[in-house]
C-alpha positions in Angstrom: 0.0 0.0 0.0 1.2 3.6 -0.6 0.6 6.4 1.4 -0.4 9.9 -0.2 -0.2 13.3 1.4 -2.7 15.2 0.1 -1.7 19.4 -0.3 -3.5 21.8 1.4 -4.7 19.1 4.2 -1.8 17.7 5.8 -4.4 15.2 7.9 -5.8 13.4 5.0 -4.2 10.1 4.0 -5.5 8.6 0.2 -4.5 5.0 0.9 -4.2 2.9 -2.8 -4.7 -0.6 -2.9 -1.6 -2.0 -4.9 -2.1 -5.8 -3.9 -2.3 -8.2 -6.8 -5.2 -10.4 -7.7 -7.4 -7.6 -9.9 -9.1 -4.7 -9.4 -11.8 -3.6 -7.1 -13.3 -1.0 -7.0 -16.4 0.9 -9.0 -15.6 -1.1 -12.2 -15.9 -4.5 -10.6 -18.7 -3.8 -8.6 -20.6 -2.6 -11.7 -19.7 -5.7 -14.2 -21.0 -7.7 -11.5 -24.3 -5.6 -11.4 -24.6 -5.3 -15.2 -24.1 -9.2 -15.2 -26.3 -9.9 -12.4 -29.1 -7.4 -14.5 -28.2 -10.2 -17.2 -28.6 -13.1 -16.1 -32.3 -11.8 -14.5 -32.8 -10.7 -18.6 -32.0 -13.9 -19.8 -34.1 -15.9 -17.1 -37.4 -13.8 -17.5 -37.0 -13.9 -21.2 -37.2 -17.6 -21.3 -40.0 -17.9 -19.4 -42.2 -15.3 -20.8 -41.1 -17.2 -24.2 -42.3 -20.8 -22.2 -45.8 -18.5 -21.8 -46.2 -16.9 -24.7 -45.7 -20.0 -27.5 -46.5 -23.0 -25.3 -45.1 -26.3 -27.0 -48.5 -28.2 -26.6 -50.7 -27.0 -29.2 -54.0 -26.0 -28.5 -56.2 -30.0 -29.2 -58.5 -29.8 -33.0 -62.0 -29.4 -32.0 -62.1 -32.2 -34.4 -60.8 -34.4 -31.6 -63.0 -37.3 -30.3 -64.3 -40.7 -31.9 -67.2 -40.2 -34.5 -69.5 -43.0 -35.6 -70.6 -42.1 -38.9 -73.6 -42.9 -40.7 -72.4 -46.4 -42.0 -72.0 -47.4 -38.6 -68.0 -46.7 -38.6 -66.1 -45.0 -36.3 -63.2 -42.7 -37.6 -60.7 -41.1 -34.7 -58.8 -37.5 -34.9 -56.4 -36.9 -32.0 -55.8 -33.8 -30.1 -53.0 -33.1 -33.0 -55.2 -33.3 -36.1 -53.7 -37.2 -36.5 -56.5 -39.4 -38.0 -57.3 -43.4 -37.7 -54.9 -44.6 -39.9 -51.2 -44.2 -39.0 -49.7 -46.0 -41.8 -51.0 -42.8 -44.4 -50.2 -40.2 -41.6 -53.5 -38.6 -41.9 -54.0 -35.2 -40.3 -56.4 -32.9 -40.0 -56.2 -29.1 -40.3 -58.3 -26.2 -39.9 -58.4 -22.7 -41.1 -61.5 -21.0 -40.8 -64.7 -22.8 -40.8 -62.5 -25.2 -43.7 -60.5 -28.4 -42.3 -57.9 -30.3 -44.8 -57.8 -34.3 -44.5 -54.4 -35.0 -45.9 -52.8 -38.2 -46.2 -49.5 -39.1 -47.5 -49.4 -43.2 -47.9 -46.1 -42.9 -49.8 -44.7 -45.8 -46.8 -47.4 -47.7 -48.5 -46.8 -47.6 -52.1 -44.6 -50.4 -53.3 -42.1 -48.4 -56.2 -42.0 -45.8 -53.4 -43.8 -43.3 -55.3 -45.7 -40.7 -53.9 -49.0 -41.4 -52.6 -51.2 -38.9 -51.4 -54.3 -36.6 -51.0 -55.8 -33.8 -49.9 -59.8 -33.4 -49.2 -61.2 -30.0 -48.4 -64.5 -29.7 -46.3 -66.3 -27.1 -45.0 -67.5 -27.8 -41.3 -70.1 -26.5 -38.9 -71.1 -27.7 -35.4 -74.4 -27.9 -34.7 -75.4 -29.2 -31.2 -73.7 -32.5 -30.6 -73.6 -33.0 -34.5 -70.4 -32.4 -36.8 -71.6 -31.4 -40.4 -68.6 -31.7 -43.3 -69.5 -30.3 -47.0 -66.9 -31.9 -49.4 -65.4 -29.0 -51.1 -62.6 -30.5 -53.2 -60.2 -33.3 -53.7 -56.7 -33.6 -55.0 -53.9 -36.4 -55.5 -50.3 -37.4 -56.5 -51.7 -37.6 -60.7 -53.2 -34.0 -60.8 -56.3 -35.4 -60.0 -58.2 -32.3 -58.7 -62.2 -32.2 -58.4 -64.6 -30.1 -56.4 -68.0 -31.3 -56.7 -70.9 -29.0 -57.4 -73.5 -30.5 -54.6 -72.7 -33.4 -52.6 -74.4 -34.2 -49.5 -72.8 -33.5 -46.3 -71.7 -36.1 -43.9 -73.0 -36.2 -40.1 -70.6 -37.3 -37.2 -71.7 -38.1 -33.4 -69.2 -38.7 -31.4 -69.2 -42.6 -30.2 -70.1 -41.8 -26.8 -73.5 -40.2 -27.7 -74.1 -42.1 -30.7 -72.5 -45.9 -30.4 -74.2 -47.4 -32.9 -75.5 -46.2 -36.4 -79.3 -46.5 -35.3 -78.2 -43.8 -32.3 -76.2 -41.8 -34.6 -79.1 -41.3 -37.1 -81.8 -40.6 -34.0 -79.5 -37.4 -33.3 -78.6 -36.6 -36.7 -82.4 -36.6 -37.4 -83.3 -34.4 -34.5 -80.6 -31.9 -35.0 -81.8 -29.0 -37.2 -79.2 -29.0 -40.6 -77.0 -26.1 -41.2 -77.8 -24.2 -44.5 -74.2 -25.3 -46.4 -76.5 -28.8 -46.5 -78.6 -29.5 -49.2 -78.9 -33.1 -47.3 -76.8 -35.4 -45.7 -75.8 -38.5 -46.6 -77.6 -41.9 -44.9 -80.0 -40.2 -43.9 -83.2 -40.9 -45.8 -85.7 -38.0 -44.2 -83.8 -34.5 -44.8 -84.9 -32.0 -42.2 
């Protein structure tokens, strides 16, 4: 340590610190503040990121089990994933439209592509799901949308187990105006 005299007061003493080992002072004291103020940053930036874009995606209202009108029941997962896992079907929805794409490429035996794409306008109407076929495209160019097709009707399998419950509700649910009728059903509301 040295010793300094300052003028003018002979009774102060400014004692420097001359040991090795670094610095200490201000400077230090504020790296260690600016990197404290960091790592809080850093730390409430992740988890306003983990609450903003949660990585589970919100479940398709599509979701459930639905017997249709032929008596068969066709599954969509939370994900949009459908019944058959071989064609990884899945489900999508924009708007009032969802998109039923499969790609069965795994399936085709030259390894070609193999896929669709089915368009269908959707509408809930009390415990009834109403799908209008809008259009329909594969791997050839093949690419159709039909001028008036019936819609289809789906219950899910708790309400509606069998096909003579599904068409009981199907019947006594009012049908939304995109309908002009729905298939297996013989008596259009």
């Amino acid at each position: 340590m040295t010793e300094t005299t300052l003028p003018e007061s002979g009774n102060l003493v400014l004692v420097e610190n001359a040991s090795s080992g670094g610095k200490s002072g201000p400077n230090q004291n504020r790296r260690i503040l600016i990197g404290g103020i960091t790592l809080v940053l850093i730390i409430a930036g992740t988890l306003l990121g983990f609450l903003l874009w949660p990585t589970d995606p919100e479940p398709s209202p599509l979701a459930g089990d639905w017997m249709q009108g032929n008596g068969e029941v066709y599954t969509i997962e939370a994900d949009g994933s459908g019944s058959n896992p071989s064609c990884m079907p899945k489900w999508t929805i924009d708007g009032n439209e969802t998109t039923h794409s499969e790609d069965c490429t795994s399936l085709s035996p030259d390894g070609e592509p193999l896929w669709s794409e089915r368009i269908y306008s959707f509408e809930f109407v009390g415990d009834v799901l109403f799908m209008k076929y809008l259009s329909f495209e594969n791997q050839d160019g093949y690419n159709v949308a039909p001028s008036d097709v019936l819609c289809t009707a789906w219950v899910l399998e708790d309400k509606a187990p069998d096909a003579a419950t599904w068409e009981t509700i199907v019947n006594a649910t009012v049908m939304p105006e995109m309908c002009s009728g729905i298939a297996g059903i013989h008596d259009q509301n």
